[in-house]
TIKOLGU-197940 format. One record per residue (C-alpha): x, z, y. Coordinates in pm, 1 decimal, always signed. Layout:
# TIKOLGU-197940
+----------+----------+----------+
:       c1 :       c3 :       c2 :
+----------+----------+----------+
:        X :        Z :        Y :
...
+----------+----------+----------+
//
This chain:
# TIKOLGU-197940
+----------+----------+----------+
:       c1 :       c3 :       c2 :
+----------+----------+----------+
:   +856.3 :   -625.6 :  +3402.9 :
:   +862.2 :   -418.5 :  +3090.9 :
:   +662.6 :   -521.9 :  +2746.0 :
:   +428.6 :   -275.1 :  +2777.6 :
:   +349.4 :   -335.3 :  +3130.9 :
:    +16.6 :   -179.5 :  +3251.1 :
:    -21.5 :    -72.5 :  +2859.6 :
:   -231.3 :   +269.7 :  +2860.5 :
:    -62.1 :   +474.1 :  +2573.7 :
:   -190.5 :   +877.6 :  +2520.0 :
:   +114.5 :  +1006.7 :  +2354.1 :
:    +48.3 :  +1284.9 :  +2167.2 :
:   +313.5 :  +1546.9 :  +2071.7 :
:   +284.7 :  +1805.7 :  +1840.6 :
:   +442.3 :  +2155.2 :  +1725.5 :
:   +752.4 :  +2032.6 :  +1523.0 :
:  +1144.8 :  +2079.1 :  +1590.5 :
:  +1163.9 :  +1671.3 :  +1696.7 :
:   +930.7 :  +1702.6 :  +1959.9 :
:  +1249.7 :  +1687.9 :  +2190.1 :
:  +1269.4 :  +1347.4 :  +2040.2 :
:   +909.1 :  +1279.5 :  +2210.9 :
:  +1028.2 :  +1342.6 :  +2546.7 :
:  +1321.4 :  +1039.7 :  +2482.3 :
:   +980.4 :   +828.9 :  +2326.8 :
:   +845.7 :   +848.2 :  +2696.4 :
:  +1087.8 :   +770.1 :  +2888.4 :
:  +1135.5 :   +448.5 :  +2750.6 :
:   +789.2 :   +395.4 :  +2730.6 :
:   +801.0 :   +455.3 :  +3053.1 :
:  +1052.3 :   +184.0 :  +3143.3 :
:   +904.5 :    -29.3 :  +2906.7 :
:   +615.1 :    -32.6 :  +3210.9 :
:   +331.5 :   +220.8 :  +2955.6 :
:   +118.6 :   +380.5 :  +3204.6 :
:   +135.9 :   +732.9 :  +2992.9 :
:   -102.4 :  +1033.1 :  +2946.4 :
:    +79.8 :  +1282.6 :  +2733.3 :
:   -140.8 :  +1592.5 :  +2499.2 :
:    +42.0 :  +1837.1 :  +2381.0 :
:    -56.2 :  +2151.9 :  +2087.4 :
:    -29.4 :  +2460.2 :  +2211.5 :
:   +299.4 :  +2456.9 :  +1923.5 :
:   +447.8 :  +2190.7 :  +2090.5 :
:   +468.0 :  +2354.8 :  +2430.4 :
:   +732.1 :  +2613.4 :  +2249.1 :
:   +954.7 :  +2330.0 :  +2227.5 :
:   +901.2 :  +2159.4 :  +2526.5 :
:   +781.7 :  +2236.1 :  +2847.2 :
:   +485.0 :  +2041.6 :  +3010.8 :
:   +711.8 :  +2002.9 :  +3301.6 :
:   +983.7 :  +1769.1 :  +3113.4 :
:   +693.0 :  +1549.8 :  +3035.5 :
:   +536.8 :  +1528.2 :  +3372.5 :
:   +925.9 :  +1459.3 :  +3500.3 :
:   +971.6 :  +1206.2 :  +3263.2 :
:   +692.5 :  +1048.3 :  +3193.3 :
:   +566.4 :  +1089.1 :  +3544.7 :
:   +244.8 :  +1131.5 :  +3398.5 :
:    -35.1 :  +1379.6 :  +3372.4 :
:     +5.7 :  +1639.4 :  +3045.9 :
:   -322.7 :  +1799.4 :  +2912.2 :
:   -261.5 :  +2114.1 :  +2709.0 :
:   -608.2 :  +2292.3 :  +2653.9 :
:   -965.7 :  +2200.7 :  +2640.4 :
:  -1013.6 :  +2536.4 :  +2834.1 :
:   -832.4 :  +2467.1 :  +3190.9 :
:   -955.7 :  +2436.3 :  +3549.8 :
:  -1337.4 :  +2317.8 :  +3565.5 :
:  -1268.1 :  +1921.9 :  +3637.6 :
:  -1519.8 :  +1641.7 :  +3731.8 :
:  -1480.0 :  +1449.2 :  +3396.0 :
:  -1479.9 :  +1559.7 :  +3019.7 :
:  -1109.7 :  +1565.9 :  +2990.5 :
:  -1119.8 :  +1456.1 :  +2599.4 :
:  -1333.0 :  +1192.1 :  +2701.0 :
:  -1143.9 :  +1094.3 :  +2957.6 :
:   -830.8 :  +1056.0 :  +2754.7 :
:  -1040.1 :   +885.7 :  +2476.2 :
:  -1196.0 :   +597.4 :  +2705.1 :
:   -831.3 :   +555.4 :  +2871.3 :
:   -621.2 :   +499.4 :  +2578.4 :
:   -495.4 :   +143.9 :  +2441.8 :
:   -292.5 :   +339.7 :  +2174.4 :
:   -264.7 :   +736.0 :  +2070.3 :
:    +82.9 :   +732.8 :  +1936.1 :
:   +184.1 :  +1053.8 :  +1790.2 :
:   +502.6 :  +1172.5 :  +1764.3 :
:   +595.8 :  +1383.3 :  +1606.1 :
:   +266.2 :  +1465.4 :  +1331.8 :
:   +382.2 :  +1732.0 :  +1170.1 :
:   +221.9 :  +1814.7 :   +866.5 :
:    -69.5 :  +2040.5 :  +1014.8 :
:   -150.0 :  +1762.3 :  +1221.7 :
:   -201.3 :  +1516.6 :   +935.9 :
:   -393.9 :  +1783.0 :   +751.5 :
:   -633.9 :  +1810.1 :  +1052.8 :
:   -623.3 :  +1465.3 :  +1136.8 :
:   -735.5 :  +1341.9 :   +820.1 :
:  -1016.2 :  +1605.2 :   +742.9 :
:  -1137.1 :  +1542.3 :  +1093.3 :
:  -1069.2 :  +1844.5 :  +1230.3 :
:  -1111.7 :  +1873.3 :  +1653.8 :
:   -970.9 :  +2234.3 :  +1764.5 :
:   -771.9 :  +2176.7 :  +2027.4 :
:   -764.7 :  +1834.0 :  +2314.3 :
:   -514.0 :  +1642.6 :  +2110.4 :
:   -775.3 :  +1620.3 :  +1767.9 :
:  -1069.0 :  +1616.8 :  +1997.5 :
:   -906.1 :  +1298.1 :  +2163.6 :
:   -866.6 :  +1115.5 :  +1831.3 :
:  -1218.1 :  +1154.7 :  +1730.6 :
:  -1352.6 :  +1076.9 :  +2035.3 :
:  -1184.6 :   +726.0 :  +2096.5 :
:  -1184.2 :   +413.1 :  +1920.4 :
:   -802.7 :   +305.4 :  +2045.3 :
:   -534.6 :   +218.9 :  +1719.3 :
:   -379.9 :   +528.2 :  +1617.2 :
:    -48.2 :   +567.3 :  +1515.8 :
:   +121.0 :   +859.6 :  +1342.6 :
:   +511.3 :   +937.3 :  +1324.9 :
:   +521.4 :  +1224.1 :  +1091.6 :
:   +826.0 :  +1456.3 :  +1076.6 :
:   +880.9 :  +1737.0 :   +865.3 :
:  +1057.4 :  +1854.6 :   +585.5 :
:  +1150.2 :  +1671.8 :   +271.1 :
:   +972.1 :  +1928.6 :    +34.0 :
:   +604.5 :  +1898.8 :   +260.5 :
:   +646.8 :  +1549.7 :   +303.2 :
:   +669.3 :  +1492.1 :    -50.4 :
:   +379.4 :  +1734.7 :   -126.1 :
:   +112.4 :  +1585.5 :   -302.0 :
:   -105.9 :  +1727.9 :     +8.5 :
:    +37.7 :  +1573.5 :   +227.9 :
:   +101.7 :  +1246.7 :    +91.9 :
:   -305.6 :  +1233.7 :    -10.7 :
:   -374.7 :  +1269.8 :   +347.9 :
:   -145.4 :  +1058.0 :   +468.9 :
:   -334.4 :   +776.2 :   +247.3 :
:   -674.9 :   +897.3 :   +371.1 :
:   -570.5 :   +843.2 :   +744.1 :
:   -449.5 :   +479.2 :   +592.4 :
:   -718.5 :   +368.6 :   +451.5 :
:   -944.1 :   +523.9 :   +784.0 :
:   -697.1 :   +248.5 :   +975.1 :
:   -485.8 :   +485.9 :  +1084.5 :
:    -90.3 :   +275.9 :  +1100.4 :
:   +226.8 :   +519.7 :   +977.3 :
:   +543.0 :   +486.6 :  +1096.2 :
:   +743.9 :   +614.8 :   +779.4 :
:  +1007.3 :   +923.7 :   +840.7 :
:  +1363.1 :   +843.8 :   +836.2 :
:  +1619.5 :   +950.0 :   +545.0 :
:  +1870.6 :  +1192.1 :   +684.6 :
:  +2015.9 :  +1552.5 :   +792.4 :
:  +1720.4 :  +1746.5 :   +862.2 :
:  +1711.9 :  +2061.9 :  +1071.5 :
:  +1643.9 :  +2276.1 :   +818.5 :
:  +2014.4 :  +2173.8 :   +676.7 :
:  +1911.9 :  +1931.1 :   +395.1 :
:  +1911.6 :  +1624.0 :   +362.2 :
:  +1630.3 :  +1422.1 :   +302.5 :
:  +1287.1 :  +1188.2 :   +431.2 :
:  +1134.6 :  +1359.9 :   +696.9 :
:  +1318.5 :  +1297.4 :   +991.4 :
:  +1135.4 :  +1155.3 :  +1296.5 :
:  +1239.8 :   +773.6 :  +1324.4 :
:  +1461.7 :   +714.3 :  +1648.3 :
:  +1277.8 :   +727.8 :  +1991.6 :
:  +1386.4 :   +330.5 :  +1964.7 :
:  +1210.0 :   +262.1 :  +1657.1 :
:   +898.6 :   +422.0 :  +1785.7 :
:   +891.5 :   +221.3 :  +2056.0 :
:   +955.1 :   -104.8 :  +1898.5 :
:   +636.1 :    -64.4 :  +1674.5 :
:   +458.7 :     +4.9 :  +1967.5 :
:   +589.2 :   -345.7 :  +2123.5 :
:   +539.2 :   -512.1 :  +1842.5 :
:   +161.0 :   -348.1 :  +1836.7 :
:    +97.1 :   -473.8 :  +2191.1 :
:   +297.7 :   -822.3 :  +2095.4 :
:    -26.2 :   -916.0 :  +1869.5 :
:   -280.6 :   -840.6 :  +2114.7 :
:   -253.6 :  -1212.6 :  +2256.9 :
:    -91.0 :  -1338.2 :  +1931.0 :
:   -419.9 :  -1567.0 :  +1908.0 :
:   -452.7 :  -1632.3 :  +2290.4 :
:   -633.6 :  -1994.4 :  +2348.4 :
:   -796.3 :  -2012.1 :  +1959.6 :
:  -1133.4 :  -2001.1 :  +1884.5 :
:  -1270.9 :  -1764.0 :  +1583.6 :
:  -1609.7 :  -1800.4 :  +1428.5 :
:  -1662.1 :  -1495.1 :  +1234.1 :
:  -2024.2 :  -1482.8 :   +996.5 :
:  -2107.9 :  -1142.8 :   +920.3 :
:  -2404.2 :   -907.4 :   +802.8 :
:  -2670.0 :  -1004.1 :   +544.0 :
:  -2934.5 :  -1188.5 :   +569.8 :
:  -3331.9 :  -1149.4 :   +571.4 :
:  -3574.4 :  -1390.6 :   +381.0 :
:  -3891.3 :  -1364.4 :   +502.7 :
:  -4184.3 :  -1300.2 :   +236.5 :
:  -4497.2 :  -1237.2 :   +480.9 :
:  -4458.6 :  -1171.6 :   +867.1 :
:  -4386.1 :   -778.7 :   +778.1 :
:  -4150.5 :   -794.0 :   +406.0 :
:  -3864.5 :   -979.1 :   +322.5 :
:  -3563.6 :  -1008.5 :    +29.9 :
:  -3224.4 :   -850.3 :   +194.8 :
:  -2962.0 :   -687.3 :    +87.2 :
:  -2769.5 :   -318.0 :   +197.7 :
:  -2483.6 :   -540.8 :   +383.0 :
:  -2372.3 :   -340.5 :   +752.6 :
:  -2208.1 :   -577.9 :   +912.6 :
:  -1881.9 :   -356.0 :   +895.6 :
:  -1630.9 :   -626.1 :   +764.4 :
:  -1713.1 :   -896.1 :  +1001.4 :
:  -1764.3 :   -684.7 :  +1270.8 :
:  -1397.1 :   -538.5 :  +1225.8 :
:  -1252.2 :   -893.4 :  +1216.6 :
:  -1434.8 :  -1037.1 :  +1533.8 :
:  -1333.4 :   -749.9 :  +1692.8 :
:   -918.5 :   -758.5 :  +1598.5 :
:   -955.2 :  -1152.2 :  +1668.2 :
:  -1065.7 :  -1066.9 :  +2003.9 :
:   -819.1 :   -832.9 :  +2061.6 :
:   -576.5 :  -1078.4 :  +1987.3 :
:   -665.2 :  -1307.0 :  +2261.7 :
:   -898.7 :  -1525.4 :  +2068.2 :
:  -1207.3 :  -1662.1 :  +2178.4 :
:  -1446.1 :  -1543.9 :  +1916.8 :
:  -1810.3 :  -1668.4 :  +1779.3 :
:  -2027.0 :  -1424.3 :  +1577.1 :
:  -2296.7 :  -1545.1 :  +1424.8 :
:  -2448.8 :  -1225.3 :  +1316.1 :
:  -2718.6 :  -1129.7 :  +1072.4 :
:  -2962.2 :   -833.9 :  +1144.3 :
:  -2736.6 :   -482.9 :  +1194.0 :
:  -2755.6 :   -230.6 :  +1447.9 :
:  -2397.7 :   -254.6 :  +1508.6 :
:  -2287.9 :   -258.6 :  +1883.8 :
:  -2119.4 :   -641.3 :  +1931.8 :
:  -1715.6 :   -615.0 :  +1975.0 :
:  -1589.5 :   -652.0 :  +2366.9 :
:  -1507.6 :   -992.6 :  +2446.3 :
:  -1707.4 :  -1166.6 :  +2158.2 :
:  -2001.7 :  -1394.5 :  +2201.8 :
:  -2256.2 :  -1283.8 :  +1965.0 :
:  -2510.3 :  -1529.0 :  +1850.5 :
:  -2778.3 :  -1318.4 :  +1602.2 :
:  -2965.3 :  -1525.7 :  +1348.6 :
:  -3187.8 :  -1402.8 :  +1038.1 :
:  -3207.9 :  -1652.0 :   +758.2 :
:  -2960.6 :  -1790.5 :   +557.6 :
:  -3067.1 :  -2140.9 :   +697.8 :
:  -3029.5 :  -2005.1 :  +1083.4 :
:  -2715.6 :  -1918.0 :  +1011.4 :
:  -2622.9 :  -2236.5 :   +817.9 :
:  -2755.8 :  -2387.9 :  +1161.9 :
:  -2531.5 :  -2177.4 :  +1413.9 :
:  -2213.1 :  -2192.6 :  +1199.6 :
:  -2256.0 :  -2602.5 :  +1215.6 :
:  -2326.8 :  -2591.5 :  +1607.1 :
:  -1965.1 :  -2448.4 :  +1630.7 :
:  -1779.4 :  -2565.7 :  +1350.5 :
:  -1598.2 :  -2873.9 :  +1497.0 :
:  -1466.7 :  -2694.9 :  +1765.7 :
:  -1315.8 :  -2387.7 :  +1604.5 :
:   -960.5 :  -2309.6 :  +1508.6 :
:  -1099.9 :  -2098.9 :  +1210.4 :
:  -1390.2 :  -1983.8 :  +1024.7 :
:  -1371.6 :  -1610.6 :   +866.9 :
:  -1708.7 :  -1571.5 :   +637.7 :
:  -1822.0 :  -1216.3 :   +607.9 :
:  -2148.6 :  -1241.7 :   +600.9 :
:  -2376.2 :  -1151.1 :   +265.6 :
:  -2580.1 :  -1443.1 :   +258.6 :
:  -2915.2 :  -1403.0 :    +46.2 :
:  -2880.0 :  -1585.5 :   -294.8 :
:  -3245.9 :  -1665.8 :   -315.4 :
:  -3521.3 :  -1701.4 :    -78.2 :
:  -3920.3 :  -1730.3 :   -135.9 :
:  -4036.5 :  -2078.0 :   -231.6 :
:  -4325.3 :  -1995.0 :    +39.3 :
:  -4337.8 :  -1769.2 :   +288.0 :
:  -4700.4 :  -1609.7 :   +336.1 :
:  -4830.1 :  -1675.8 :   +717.8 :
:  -4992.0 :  -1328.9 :   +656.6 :
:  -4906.8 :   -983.4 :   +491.4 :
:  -5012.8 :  -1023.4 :   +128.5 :
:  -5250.4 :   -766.6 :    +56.4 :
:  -5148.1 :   -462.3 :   -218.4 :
:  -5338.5 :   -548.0 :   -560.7 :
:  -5375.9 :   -302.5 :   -872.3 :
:  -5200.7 :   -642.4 :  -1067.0 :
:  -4859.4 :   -736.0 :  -1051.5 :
:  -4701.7 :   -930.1 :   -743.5 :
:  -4490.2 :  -1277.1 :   -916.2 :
:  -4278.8 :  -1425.7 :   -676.0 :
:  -4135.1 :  -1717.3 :   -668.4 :
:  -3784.7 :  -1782.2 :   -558.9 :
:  -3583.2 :  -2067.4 :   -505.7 :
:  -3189.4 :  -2101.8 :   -495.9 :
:  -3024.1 :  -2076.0 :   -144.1 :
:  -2767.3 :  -2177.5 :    +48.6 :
:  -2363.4 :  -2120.6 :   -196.8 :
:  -2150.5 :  -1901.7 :    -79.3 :
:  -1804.3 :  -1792.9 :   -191.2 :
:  -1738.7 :  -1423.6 :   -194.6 :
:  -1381.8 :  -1272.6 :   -270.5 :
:  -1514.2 :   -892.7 :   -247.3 :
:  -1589.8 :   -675.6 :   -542.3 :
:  -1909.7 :   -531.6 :   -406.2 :
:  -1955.2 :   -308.8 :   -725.6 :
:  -1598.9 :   -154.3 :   -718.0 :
:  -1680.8 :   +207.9 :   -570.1 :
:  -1546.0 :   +277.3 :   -206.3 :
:  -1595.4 :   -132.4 :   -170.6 :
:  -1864.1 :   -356.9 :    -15.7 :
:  -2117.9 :   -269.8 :   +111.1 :
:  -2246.3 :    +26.4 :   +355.4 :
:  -1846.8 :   +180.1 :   +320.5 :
:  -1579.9 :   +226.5 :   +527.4 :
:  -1353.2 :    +58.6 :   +276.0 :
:  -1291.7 :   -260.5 :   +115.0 :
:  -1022.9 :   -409.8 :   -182.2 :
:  -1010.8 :   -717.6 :   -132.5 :
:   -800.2 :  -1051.5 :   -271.7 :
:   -678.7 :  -1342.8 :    -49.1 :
:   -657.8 :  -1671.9 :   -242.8 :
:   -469.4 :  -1935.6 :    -70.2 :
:   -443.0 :  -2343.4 :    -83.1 :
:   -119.1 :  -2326.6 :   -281.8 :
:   -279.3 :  -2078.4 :   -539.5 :
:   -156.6 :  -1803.0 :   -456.2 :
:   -347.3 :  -1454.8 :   -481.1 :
:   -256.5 :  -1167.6 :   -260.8 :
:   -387.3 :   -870.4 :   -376.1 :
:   -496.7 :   -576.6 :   -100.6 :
:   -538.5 :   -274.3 :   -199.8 :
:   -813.0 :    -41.8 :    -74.5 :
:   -833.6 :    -44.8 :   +298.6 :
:   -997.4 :    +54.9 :   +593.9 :
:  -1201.7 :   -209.3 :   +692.4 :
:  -1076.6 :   -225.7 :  +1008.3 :
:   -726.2 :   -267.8 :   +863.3 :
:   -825.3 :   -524.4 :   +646.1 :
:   -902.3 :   -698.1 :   +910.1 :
:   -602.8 :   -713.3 :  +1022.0 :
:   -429.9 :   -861.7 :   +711.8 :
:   -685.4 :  -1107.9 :   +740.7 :
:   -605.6 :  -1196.8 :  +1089.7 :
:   -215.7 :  -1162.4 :  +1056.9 :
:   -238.2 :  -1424.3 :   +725.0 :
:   -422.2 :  -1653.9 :   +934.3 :
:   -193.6 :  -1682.0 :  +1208.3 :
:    +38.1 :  -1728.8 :   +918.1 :
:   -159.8 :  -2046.4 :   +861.1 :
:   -236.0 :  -2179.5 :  +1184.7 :
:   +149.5 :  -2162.7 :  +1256.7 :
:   +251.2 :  -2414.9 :   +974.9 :
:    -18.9 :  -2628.3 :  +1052.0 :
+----------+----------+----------+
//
């Protein structure tokens, strides 16, 4: 039994010279034990035939949004199916499209629609790999979450020599191992993961809060889980949809959730604090709404719960209600890791892969 054994991977293949390469990516995907839907652009089909992949991938290979009328949405379909979208090659189009969100065709439709890992394998020449275009999008798709698989150094087919060539079909195919090889890396742990701000009550209709989404906890119950761990999250309010495979437990005060990280805390492998926990709370909380007055309202607040917080929430593009976060691991020894800015979602995996780093040497 191959390493990727009942893995569902959408390869995607676009209109570039090494998408012959592609067709050597599935087959040993293939006997690596991938169970394989392959998209290719219309550009791509110039180089390859549809037929080579459905021979070698023995798999089905979706070309247009605009075929016969079929039961399902076919983007959708591909979307809800995938465990990975590997694409290989991106060729600089692609990226372009890919990072300003652009869905024109069944391959960019796919991407937006699912919420599978992506992972990129640009090729193309030295000259538009270098361009300052290119390289700006290929940071926006990094910081989005999106993993790169850098291009080789070597004879391109243009006739010069240079980065751009599309890494080896083996290469490819060991990141995507390595990929799946984390997905039980924390198999048999258990995660409690705060995350969200919290609400102090004033009156039964007001309270203190703060803009905090959830995001950045949400991300890293949902990579611990996908690891294999069994994960905890004590969540404040957010409308955010709770990961697959985590046990949510939703609390609203800074106390409650005080209270629900304790009821765990001696039987966890880890604790990941996300949350933004209120730094003040009312010294009394009014059993009814306090009435509007022409005067001024004085409130008096008293000191909550400490917290330690290793987020710049004031940097732009960082903390709360973005996408992003820059963030700075401190560890026992003294160390200070500095991570640059991030998808949250990728962030969260630094986070996860440093502690693994730590449960191992325990």
């Amino acid at each position: 039994m191959g390493a990727l054994a009942g893995r569902r991977i959408v390869l995607g293949v676009t209109g570039g010279i090494a998408a012959f390469k592609a067709v050597e990516v599935a087959s040993l995907l293939r006997k690596e034990g991938a169970e394989l839907r392959v998209v290719m652009t219309r550009a791509a089909a110039s180089f390859v035939t549809p037929l080579t992949f459905r021979e070698v991938a023995n798999a089905p290979v979706a070309e247009t949004m605009w075929g016969a009328p079929q039961h399902h949405v076919a983007h959708i379909s591909l979307a809800s199916f995938a465990e990975m979208v590997l694409v290989a090659p991106a060729t600089a189009n692609f990226l372009a499209k890919a990072a300003a969100g652009i869905a024109d065709d069944m391959l960019t439709t796919t991407l937006l629609a699912t919420r599978a890992p992506l992972l990129f394998a640009p090729a193309m020449n030295t000259v538009m790999w270098e361009n300052p275009v290119t390289q700006e999008n290929v940071r926006r798709l990094a910081t989005r979450g999106v993993q790169i698989i850098p291009p080789a150094v070597g004879m391109l087919a243009c006739g010069t020599t240079g980065a751009g060539r599309l890494p080896e079909p083996e290469e490819i195919v060991r990141v995507v191992k390595e990929h799946f090889a984390r997905v039980q890396s924390l198999a048999g742990r258990r995660i409690l993961v705060t995350a969200a701000g919290t609400e102090e009550p004033l009156d039964p209709v007001r309270y203190l809060g703060n803009r905090s989404t959830g995001r950045m906890g949400y991300a890293v119950a949902a990579e611990a889980a996908q690891r294999g761990a069994e994960v905890i999250l004590v969540s404040g309010p957010t409308p955010l949809e709770t990961p697959a495979g985590v046990r949510r437990v939703d609390v609203r005060t800074a106390r409650e959730m005080y209270a629900a990280v304790l009821a765990d805390y001696d039987s966890v492998d880890a604790v990941i604090k996300a949350a933004a926990v209120a730094d003040y709370r009312p010294a009394e909380t009014a059993e009814q709404k306090i009435k509007k007055s022409e005067g001024t309202l004085t409130l008096t607040l008293t000191r909550n719960l400490d917290f330690i917080v290793a987020n710049n929430v004031a940097e732009q593009n960082a903390g709360f209600g973005t996408p992003t976060n820059h963030a700075q691991i401190f560890y026992a020894d003294g160390r200070m890791e500095e991570c640059p800015m991030m998808a949250k979602s990728a962030l969260a995996g630094v986070i996860l892969d440093r502690l693994e780093d730590v449960i191992r040497t325990r």
